[in-house]
C-alpha positions in Angstrom: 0.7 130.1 82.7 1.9 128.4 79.6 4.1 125.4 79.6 6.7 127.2 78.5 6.6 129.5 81.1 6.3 126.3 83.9 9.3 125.3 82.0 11.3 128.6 82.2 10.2 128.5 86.0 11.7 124.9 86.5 14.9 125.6 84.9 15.4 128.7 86.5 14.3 126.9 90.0 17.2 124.0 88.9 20.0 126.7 88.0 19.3 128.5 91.7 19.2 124.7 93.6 22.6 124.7 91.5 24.3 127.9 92.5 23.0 127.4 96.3 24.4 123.5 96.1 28.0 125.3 95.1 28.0 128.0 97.6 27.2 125.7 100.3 29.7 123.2 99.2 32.6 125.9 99.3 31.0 127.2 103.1 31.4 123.5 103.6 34.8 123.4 102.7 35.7 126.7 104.4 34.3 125.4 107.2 36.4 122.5 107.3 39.8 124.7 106.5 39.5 126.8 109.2 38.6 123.6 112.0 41.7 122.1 110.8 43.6 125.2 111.5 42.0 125.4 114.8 43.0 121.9 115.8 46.1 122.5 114.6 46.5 125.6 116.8 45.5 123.9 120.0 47.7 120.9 119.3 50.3 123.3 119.4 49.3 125.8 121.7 52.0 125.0 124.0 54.8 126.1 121.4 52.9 129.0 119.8 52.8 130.4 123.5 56.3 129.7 123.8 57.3 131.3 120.5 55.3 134.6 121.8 56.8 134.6 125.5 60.4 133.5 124.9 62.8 134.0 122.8 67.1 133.0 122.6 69.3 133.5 120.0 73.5 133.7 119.5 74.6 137.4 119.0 78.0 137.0 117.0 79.4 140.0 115.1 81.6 137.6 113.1 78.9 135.2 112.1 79.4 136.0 108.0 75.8 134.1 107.2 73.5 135.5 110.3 69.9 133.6 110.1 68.0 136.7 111.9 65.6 134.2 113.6 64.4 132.7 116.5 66.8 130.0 117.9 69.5 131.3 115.5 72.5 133.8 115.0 72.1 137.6 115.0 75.3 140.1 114.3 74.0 142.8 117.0 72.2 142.6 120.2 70.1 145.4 118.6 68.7 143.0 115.6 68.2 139.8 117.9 65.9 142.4 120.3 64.5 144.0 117.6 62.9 140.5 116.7 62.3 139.7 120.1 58.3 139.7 120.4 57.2 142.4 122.9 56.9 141.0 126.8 59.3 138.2 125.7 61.5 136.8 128.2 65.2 137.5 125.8 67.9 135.4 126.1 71.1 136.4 124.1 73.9 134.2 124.0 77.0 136.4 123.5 79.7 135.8 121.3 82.8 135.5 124.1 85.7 137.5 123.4 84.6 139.9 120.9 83.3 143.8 120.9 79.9 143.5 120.4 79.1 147.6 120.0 76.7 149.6 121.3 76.2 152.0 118.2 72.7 152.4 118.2 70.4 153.0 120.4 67.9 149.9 121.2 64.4 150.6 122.1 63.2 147.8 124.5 59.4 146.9 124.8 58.4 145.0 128.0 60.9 142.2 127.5 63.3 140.9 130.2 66.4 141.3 128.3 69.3 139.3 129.5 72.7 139.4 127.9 75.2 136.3 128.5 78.5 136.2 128.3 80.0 132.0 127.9 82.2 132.8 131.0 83.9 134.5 133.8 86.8 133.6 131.9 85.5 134.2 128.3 83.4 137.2 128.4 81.7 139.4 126.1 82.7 143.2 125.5 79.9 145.1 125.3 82.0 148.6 123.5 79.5 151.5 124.1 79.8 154.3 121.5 78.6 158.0 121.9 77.7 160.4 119.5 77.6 164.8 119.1 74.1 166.5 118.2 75.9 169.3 118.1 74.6 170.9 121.2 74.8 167.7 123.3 76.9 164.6 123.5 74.9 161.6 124.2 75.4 157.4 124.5 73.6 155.1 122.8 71.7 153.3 124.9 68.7 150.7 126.0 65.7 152.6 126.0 62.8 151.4 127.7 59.6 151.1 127.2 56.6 149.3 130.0 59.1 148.9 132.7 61.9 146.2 131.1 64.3 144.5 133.0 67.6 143.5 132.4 70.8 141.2 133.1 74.1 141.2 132.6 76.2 138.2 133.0 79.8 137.9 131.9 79.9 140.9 130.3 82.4 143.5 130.2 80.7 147.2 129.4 83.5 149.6 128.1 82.2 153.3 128.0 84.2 155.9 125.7 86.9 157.4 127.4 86.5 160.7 125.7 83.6 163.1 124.6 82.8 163.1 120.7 82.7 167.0 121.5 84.6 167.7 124.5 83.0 171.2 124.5 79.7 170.1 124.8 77.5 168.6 127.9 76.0 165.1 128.0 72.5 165.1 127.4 70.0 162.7 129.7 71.7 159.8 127.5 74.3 159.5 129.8 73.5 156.2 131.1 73.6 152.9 128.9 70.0 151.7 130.5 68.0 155.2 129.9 65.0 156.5 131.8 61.5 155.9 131.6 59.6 159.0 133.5 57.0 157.1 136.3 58.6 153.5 134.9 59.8 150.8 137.1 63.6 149.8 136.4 65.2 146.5 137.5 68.6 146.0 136.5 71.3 143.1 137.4 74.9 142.7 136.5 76.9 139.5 137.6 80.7 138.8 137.1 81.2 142.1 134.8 83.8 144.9 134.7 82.7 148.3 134.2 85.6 151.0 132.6 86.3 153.9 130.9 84.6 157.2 131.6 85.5 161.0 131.4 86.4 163.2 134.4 83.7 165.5 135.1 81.3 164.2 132.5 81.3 159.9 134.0 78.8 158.1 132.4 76.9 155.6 134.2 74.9 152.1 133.8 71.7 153.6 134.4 69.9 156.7 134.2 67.9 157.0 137.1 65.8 160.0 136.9 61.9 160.3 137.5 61.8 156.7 138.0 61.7 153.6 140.7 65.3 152.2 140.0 66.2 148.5 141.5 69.6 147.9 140.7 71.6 145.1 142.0 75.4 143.9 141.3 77.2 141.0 142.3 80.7 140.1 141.2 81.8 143.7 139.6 84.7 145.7 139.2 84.2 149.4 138.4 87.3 150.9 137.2 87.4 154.5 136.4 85.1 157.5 136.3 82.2 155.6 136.3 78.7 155.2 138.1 76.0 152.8 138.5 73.4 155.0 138.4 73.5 158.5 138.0 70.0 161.1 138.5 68.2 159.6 141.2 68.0 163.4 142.9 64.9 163.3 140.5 64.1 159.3 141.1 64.3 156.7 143.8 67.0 154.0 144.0 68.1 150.7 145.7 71.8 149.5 145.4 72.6 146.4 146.3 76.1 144.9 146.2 78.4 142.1 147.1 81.9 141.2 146.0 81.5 144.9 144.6 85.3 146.9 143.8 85.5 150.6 143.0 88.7 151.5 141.6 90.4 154.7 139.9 87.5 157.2 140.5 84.5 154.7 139.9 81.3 155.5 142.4 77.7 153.7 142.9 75.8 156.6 142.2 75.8 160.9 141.5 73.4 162.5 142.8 70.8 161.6 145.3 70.6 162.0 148.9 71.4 158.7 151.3 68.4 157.7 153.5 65.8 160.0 151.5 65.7 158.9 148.0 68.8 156.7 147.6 69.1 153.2 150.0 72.7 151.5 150.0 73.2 147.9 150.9 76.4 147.4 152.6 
């Protein structure tokens, strides 16, 4: 070998030291990035768990400058769930006084959904709205998904008080809290009032068929041709009530049989 070539050898042998020197200066620093980020995770893995497994905002439809985020102001329940992580524990302050309306129908994933009013004096109006397929009518609704639950406090649910197409039947949607077939459905409503309704076509709070249903109330007024819960014939239910009032046509439930597949708490 010439000393040329020993030459070319060396240089080439420098230029490779270089290139691995770089490579493993940048692994170095990659390295070092992604530690950082790890600390910085566990130093706050109390708040990123929190972020994930709860999650309150304030639903008010007159809020002109909405933030649609985490800890701020929505303009419908069905944006503030919509950014609700899934499984999340949902707190929504209501806006008192004012129609928040059901005019869409709100698919709910896992979550614990619960829906405050500011008061027994100053409640929320939850307006529900229903709509014509033209071969059905059918609410808009909650529709669940992994066995959600949900609360009502302080809030007044208004039903429509006529069909969109008073020739047509209701579809399954007749119930504001829809079914999910072999789900598990808790539901709880404290210090509301229930009205509207249609004779001979009453829609209901929940929708009880092919499903466990768990359904407690405690300071509510139903007035008008209304149920709870509505299908358990194909389901099972538990009713339980106190400081309950059924006025102007208003029932617990339609359908079911007492003592087989439908349990009343007096």
């Amino acid at each position: 070998m010439s000393m040329n070539d020993l030459i070319a050898a060396t240089q080439a042998m420098n230029e490779q030291s270089d290139r691995m020197r770089t490579f493993m200066d940048g692994f170095d620093a990659e390295i070092a990035a992604r530690a950082a980020s790890y600390d910085a995770l566990a130093a706050n893995l109390s708040a990123v768990a929190d972020s994930r497994l709860f999650f309150s905002a304030v639903v008010d439809p007159s809020e002109t400058a909405p933030s649609n985020e985490r800890g701020g102001t929505f303009n419908s329940i069905a944006a503030a769930i919509a950014a609700a992580p899934r499984n999340s524990y949902v707190v929504l302050e209501l806006a008192g006084g004012q129609n928040h309306n059901m005019d869409v129908s709100v698919p709910v994933y896992g979550q614990y959904i619960h829906l405050k009013g500011p008061s027994a004096a100053n409640r929320a109006i939850l307006q529900v709205a229903a709509y014509s397929t033209g071969a059905f009518n059918s609410l808009y609704v909650f529709e669940p998904h992994g066995n959600p639950r949900f609360r009502f406090e302080n809030v007044d649910i208004v039903f429509p008080d006529a069909l969109p197409d008073p020739v047509l039947p209701w579809s399954s949607r007749q119930g504001l809290i829809h079914f999910e077939p072999a789900g598990v459905l808790a539901a709880a409503f404290e210090g509301c009032n229930i009205s509207g309704g249609v004779i001979g076509a009453e829609p209901a709070l929940v929708s009880g068929a092919y499903q466990t249903n768990n359904v407690a109330l405690y300071s509510v007024d139903l007035d008008g041709p209304v149920r709870v819960i509505r299908g358990v014939d194909a389901g099972v239910a538990t009713i339980q009530t106190r400081i309950v009032t059924l006025a102007n046509g208003a029932a617990l439930n339609e359908g079911g049989t007492l003592g087989t597949n439908l349990l009343l708490q007096n």
